[in-house]
C-alpha positions in Angstrom: -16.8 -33.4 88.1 -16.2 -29.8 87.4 -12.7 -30.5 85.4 -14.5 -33.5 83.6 -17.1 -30.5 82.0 -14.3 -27.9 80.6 -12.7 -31.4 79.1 -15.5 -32.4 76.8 -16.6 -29.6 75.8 -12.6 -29.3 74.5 -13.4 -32.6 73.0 -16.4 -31.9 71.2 -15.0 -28.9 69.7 -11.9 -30.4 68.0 -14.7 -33.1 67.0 -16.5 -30.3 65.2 -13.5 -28.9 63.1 -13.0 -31.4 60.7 -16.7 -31.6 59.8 -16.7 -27.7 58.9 -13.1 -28.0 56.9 -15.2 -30.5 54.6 -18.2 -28.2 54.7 -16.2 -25.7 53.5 -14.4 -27.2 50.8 -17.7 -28.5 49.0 -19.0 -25.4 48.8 -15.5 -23.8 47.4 -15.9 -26.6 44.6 -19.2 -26.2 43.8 -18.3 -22.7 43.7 -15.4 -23.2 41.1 -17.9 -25.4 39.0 -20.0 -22.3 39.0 -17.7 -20.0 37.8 -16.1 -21.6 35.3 -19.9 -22.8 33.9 -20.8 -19.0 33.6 -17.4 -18.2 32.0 -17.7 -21.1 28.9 -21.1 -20.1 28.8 -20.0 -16.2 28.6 -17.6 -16.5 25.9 -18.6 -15.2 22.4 -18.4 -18.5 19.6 -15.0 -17.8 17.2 -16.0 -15.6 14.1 -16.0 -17.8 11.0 -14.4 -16.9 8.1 -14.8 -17.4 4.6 -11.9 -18.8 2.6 -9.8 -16.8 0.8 -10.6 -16.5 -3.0 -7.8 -17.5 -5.4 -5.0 -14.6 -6.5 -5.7 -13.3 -10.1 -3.1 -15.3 -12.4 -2.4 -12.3 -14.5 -1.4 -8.8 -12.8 -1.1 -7.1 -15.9 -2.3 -6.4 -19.8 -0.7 -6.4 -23.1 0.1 -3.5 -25.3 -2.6 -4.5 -27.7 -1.0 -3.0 -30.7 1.8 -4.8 -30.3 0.2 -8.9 -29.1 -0.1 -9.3 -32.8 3.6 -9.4 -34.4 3.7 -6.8 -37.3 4.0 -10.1 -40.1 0.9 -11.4 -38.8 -0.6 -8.5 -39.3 0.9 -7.1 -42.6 -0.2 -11.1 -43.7 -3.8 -10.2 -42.7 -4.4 -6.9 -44.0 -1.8 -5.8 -46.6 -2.7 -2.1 -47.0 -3.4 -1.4 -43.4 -4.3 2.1 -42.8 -2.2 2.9 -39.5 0.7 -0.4 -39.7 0.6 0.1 -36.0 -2.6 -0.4 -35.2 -5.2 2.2 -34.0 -5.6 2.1 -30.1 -8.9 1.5 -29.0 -10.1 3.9 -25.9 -10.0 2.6 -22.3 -10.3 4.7 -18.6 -8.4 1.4 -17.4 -5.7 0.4 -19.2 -4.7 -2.2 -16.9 -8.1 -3.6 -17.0 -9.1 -3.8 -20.7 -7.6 -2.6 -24.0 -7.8 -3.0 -27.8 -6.4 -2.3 -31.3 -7.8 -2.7 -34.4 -6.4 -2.7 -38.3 -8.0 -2.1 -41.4 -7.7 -1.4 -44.6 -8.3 -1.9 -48.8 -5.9 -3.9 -50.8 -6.3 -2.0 -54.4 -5.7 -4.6 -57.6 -6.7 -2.2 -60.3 -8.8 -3.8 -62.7 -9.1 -7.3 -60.4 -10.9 -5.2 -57.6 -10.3 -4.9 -54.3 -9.7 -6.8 -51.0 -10.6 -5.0 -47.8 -9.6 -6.5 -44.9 -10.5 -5.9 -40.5 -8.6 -7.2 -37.5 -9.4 -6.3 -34.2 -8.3 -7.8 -30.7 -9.5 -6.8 -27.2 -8.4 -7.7 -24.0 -10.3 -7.9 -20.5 -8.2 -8.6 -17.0 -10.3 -9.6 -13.7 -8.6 -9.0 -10.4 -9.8 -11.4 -7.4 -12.4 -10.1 -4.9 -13.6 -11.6 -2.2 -16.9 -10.5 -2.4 -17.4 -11.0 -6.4 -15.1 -13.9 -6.8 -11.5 -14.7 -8.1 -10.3 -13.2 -11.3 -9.9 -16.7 -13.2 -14.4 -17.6 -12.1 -14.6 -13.8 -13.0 -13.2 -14.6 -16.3 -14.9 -17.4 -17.3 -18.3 -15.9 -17.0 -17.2 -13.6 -19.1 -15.8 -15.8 -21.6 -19.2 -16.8 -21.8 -20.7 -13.6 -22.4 -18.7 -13.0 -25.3 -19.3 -16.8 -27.0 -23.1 -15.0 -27.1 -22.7 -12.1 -27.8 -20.9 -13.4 -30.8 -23.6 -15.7 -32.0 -25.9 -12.9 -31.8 -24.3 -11.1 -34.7 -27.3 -9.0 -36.6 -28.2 -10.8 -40.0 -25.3 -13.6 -39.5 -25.7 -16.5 -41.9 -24.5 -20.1 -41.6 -23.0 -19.4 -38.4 -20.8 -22.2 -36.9 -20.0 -22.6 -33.1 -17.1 -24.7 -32.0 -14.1 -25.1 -29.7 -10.8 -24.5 -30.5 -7.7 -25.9 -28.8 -4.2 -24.8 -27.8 -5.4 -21.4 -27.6 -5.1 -20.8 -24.2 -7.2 -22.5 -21.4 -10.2 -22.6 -23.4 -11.3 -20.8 -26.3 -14.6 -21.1 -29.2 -14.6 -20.0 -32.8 -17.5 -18.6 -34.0 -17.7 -18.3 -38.5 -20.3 -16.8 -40.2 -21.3 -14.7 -43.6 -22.6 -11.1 -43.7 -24.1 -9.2 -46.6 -23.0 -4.7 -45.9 -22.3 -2.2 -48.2 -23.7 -4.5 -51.2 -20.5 -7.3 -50.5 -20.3 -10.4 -49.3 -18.1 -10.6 -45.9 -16.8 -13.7 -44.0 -16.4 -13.3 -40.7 -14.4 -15.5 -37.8 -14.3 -14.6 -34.1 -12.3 -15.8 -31.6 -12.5 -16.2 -28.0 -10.3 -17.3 -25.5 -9.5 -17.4 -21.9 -6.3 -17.5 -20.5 -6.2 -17.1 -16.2 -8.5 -14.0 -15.7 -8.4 -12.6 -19.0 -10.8 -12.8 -21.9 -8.8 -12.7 -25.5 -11.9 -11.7 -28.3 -10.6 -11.7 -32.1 -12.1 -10.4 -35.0 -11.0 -11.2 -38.2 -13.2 -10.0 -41.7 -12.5 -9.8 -45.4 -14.7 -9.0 -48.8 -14.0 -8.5 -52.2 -14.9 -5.4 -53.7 -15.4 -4.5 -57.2 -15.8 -7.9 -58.8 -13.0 -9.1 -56.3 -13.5 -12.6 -55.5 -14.6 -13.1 -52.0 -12.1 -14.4 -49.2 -12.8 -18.4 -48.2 -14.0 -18.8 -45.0 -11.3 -21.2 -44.4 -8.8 -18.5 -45.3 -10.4 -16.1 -42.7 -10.5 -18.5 -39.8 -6.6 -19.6 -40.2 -6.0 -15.9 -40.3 -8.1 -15.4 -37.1 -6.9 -18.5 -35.0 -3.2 -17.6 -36.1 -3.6 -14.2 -34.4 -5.5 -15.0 -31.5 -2.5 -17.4 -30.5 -0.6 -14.7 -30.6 -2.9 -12.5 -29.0 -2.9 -15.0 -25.9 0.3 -15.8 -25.3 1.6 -12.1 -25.4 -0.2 -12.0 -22.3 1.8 -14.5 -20.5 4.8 -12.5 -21.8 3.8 -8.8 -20.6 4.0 -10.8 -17.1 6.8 -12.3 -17.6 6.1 -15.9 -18.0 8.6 -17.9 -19.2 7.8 -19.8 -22.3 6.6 -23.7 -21.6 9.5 -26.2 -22.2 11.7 -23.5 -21.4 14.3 -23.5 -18.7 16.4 -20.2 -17.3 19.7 -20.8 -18.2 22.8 -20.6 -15.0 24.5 -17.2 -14.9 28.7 -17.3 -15.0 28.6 -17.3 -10.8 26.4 -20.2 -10.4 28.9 -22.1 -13.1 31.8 -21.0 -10.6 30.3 -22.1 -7.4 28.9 -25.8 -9.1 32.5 -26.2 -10.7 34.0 -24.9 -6.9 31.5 -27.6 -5.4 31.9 -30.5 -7.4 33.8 -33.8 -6.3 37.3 -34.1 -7.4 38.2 -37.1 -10.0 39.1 -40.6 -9.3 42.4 -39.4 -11.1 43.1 -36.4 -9.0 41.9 -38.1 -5.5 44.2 -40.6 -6.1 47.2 -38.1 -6.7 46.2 -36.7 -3.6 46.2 -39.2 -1.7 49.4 -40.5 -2.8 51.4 -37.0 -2.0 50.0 -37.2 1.4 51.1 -40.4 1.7 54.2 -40.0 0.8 54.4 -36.6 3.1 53.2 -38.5 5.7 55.8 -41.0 5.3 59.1 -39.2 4.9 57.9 -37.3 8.1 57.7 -40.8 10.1 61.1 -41.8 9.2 63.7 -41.6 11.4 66.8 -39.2 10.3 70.1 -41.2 9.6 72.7 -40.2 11.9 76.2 -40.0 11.4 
């Protein structure tokens, strides 16, 4: 009887070690489940971002003296003061700019023909927080569609859009009575990426001169805001459209190197190694 006691009470204890291994290992999990719900619940949410606006098309401006070609210009206003051009004033020459030509063509007895022609340019750069230079551009473009209806004392003013001129662009005619004369007047205004083209073009006659059409005045105007426009392209150094670079002297070599022989000289070449191949397989003659 007294061995029987130390015995079971062996027995009971083994008994009891499984159940506190499972004890155990529940409350480990339901630890771990713990944890890791504190720890999602503890990280910070990702920051969100706002897309990235579009890069400005156009990094830099025209010389604005020189977007009109010097025939265009001696076309439009023969006796022009300053031939080239007088620069108007900008603290940001890379962000706006303008030149301007004017002057009186003298006919003697038939009068006179005084002519203006002016071009400004306006470049917006991309900003995140105010937009990207081409939405920047077009308000703009906008702005300057009014302001050029709200010409002071304009008569018979005409709005309408002009194309291939740029990405968009309006022409705005009207008449004007200064100094006594009759004036026509045409303005032009274009957008091309992130910057604003405005053209001004104006003629009278003076002393009995007969006054410009205002047909005449809006060819003149439209001819030189194409140019205006497209000199932008080329102070960036865009290549004309239709236009293709053409291959330099090395890239001749190296496509001339690469390319496949003829039919005509494969077939020589294959026939000399033959014919190598052969005389090499034949056995010598022997004496």
């Amino acid at each position: 009887m007294h061995r029987s006691a130390p015995r079971l009470t062996r027995i009971l204890a083994c008994a009891a070690v499984p159940v506190m291994l499972v004890v155990a290992g529940c409350s480990s999990d339901s630890d771990g489940k713990k944890d890791d719900a504190s720890s999602s619940s503890a990280a910070p949410d990702a920051t969100k971002t706002e897309p990235a606006v579009a890069p400005a098309k156009f990094a830099v401006l025209p010389d604005p003296c020189k977007s009109i070609t010097a025939k265009t210009v001696k076309s439009l206003v023969p006796s022009a003061k300053t031939k080239s051009g007088t620069r108007g004033k900008s603290s940001d020459a890379a962000a706006r700019g303008g030149c301007s030509w004017n002057g009186l063509d003298d006919n003697g007895i038939k009068g006179s023909q005084y002519r203006w022609l002016d071009v400004g340019f306006t470049r917006f750069a991309s900003d995140q927080a105010l937009g990207s230079g081409a939405d920047r551009a077009q308000a703009d473009y906008t702005k300057q569609v009014a302001k050029a209806q709200a010409a002071d004392g304009a008569k018979k003013l005409v709005t309408a859009p002009v194309s291939a001129i740029g990405e968009q662009a309006t022409k705005i005619t009207y008449d004007l009575t200064k100094t006594g004369e009759d004036f026509k007047y045409a303005t032009v205004v274009a957008r091309t990426g992130n910057v604003v083209v405005t053209l001004n073009y104006n003629g009278a006659g003076y002393a009995g001169a007969k006054t410009p059409s205002a047909a005449d005045i809006l060819k003149g105007a439209e001819k030189a805001a194409k140019e205006a426009v497209a000199s932008v392209a080329t102070a960036n150094g865009a290549a004309k459209p239709g236009s293709s670079p053409k291959p330099s002297e090395s890239a001749k070599a190296k496509a001339k190197t690469a390319a496949p022989a003829s039919a005509e000289e494969t077939g020589k070449a294959t026939s000399k190694t033959t014919s190598k191949a052969t005389s090499k397989a034949s056995p010598k003659k022997t004496s």
